[in-house]
PDB file of N, CA, C and O in Angstrom:
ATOM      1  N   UNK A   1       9.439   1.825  39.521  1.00  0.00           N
ATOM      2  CA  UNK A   1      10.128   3.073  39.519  1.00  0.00           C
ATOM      3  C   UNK A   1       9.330   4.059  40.361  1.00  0.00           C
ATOM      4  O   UNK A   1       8.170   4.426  40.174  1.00  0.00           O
ATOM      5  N   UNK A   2      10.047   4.363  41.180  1.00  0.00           N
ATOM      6  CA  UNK A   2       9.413   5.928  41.905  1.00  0.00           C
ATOM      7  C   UNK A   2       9.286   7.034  41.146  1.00  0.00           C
ATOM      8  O   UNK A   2       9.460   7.289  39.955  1.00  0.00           O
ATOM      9  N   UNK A   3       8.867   7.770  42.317  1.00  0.00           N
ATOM     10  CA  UNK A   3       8.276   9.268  41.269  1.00  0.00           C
ATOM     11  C   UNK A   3       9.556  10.046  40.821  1.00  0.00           C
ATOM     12  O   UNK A   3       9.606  10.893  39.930  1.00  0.00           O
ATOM     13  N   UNK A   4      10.581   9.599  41.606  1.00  0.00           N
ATOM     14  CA  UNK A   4      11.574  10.465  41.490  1.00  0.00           C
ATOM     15  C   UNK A   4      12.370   9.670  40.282  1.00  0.00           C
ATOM     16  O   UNK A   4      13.446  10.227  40.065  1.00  0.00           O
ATOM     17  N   UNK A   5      12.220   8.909  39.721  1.00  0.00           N
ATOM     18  CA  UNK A   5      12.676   7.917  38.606  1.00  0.00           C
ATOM     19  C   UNK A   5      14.127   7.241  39.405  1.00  0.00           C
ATOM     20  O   UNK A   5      15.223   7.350  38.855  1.00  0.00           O
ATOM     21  N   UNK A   6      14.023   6.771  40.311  1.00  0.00           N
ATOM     22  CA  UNK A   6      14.711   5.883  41.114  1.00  0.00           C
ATOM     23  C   UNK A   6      14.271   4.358  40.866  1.00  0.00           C
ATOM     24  O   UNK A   6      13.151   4.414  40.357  1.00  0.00           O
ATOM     25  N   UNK A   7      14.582   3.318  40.975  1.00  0.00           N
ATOM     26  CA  UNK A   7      14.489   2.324  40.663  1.00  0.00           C
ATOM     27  C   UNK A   7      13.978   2.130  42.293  1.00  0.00           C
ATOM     28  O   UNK A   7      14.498   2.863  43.134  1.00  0.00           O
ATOM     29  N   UNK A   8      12.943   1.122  42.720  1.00  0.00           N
ATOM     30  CA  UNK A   8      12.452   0.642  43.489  1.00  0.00           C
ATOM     31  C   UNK A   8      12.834  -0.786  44.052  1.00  0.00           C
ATOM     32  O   UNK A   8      12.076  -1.735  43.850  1.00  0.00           O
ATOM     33  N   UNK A   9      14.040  -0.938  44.776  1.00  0.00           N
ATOM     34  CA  UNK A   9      14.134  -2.200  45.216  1.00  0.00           C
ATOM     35  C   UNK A   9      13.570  -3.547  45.649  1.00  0.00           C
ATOM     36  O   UNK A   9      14.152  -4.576  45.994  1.00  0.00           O
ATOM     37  N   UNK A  10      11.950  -3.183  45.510  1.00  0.00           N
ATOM     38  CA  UNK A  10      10.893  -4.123  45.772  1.00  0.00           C
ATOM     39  C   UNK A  10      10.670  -4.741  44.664  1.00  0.00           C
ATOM     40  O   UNK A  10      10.341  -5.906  44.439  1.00  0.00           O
ATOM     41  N   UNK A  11      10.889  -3.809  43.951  1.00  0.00           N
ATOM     42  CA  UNK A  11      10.565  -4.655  42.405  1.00  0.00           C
ATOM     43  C   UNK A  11      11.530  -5.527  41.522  1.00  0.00           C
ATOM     44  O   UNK A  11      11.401  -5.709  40.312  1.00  0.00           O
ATOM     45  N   UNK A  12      12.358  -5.952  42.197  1.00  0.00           N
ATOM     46  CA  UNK A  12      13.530  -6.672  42.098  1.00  0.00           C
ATOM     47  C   UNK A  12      12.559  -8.292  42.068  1.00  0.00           C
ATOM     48  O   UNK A  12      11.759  -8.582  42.957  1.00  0.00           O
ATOM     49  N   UNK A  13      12.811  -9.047  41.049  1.00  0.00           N
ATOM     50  CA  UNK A  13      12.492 -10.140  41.472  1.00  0.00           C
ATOM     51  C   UNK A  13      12.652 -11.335  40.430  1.00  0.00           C
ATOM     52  O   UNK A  13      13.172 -11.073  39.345  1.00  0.00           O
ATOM     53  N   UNK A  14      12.249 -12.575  40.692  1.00  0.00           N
ATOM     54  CA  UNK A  14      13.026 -13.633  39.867  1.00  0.00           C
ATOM     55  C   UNK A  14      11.902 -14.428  39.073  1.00  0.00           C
ATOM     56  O   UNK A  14      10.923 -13.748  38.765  1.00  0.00           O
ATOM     57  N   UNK A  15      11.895 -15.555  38.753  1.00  0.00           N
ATOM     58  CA  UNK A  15      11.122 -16.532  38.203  1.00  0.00           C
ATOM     59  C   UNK A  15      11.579 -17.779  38.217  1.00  0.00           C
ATOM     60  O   UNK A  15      12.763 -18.118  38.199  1.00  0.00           O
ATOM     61  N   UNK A  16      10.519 -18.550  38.254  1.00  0.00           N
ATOM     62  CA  UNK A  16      10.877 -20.020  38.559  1.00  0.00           C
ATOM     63  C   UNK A  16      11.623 -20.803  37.296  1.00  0.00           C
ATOM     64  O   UNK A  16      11.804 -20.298  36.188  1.00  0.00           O
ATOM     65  N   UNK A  17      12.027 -22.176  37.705  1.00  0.00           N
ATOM     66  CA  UNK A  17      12.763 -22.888  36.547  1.00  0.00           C
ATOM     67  C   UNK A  17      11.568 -23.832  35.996  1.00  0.00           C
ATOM     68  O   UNK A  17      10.801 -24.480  36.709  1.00  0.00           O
ATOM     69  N   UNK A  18      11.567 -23.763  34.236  1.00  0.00           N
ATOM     70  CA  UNK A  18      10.947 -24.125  33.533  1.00  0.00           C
ATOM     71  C   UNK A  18      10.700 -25.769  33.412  1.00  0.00           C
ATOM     72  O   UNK A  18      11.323 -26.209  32.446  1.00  0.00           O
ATOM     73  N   UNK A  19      10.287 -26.340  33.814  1.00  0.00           N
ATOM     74  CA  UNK A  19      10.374 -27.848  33.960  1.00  0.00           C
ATOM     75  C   UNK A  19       9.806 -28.778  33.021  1.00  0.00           C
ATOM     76  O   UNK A  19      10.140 -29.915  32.689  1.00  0.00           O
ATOM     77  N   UNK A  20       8.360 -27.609  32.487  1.00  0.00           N
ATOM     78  CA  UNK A  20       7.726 -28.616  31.209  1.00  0.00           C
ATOM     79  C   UNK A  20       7.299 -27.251  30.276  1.00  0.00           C
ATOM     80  O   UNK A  20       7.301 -26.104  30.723  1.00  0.00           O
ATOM     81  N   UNK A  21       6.950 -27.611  28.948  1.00  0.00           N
ATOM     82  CA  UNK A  21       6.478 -26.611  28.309  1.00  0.00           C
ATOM     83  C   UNK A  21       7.216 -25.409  28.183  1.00  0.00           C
ATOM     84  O   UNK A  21       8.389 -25.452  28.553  1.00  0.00           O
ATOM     85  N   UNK A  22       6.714 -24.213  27.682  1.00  0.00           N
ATOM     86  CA  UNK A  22       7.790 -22.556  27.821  1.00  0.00           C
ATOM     87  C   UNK A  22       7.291 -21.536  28.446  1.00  0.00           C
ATOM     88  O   UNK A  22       6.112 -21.485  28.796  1.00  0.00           O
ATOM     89  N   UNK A  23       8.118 -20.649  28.639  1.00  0.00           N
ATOM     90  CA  UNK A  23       7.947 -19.713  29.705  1.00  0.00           C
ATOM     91  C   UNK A  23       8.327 -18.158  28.612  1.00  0.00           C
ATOM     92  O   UNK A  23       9.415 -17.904  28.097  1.00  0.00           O
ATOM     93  N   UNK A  24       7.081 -17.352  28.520  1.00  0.00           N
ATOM     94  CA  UNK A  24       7.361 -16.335  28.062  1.00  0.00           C
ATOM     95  C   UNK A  24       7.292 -14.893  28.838  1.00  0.00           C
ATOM     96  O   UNK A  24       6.622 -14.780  29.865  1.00  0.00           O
ATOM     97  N   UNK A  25       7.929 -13.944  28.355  1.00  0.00           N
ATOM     98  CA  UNK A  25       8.098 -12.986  29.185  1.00  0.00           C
ATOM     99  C   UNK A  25       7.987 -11.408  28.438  1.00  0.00           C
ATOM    100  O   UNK A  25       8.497 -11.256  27.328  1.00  0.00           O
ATOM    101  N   UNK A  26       7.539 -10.673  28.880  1.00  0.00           N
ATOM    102  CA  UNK A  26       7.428  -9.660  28.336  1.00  0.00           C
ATOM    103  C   UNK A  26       7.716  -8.352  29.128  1.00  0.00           C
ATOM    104  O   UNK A  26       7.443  -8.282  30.326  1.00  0.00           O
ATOM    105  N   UNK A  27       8.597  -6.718  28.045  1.00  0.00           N
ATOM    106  CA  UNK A  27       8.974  -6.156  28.553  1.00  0.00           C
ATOM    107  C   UNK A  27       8.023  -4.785  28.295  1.00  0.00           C
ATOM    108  O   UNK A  27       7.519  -4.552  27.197  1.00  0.00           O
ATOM    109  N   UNK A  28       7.875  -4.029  29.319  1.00  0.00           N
ATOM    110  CA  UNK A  28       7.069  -2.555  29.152  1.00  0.00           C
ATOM    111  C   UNK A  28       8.078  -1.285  29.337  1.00  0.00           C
ATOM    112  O   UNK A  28       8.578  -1.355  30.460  1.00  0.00           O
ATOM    113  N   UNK A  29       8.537  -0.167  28.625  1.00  0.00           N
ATOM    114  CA  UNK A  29       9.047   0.633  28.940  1.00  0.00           C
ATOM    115  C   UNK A  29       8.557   1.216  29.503  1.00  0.00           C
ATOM    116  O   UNK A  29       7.349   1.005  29.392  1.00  0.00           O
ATOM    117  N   UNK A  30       8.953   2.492  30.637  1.00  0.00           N
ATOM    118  CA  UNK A  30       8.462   3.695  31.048  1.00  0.00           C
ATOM    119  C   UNK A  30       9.412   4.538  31.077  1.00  0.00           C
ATOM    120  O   UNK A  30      10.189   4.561  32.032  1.00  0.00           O
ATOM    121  N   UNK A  31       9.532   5.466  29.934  1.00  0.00           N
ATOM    122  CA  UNK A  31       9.812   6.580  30.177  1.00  0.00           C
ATOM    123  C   UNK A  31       9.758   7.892  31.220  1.00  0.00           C
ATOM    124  O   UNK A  31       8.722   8.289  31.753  1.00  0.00           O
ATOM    125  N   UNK A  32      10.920   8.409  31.378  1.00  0.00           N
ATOM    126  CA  UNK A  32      10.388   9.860  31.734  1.00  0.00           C
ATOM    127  C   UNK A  32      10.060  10.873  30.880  1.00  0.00           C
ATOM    128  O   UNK A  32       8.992  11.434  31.125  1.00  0.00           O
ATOM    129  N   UNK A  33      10.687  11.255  29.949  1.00  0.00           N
ATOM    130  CA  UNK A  33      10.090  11.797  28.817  1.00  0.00           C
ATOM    131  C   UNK A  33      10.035  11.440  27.440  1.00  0.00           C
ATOM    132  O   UNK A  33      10.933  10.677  27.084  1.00  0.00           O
ATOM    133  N   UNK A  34       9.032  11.869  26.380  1.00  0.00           N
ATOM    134  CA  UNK A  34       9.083  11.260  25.358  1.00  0.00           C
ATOM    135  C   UNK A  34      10.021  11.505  24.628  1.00  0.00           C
ATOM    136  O   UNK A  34      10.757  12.482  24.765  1.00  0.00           O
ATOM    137  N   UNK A  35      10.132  10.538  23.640  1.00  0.00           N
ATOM    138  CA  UNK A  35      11.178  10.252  22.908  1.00  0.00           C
ATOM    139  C   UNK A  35      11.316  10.771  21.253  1.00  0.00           C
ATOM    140  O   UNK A  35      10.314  10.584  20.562  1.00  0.00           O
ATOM    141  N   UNK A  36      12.283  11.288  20.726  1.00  0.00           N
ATOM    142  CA  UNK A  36      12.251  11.973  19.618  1.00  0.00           C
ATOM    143  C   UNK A  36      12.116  11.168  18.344  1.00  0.00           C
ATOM    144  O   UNK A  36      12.078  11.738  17.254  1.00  0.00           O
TER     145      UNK A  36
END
């Protein structure tokens, strides 16, 4: 995310297919302002 809270088209991206074992993933919010 840019400064301007625009979404950044670079940061668009994928992940490979799981072939053995698991694949975990995790999510981070960023706010612009806090939350009530």
């Amino acid at each position: 995310m840019g400064l301007d809270g625009q979404s950044d088209p670079n940061s668009i991206h994928g992940g490979c297919e799981v072939l053995s074992g698991e694949k975990w993933s995790a999510t981070k919010w960023m706010r612009q302002r806090p939350t009530t």
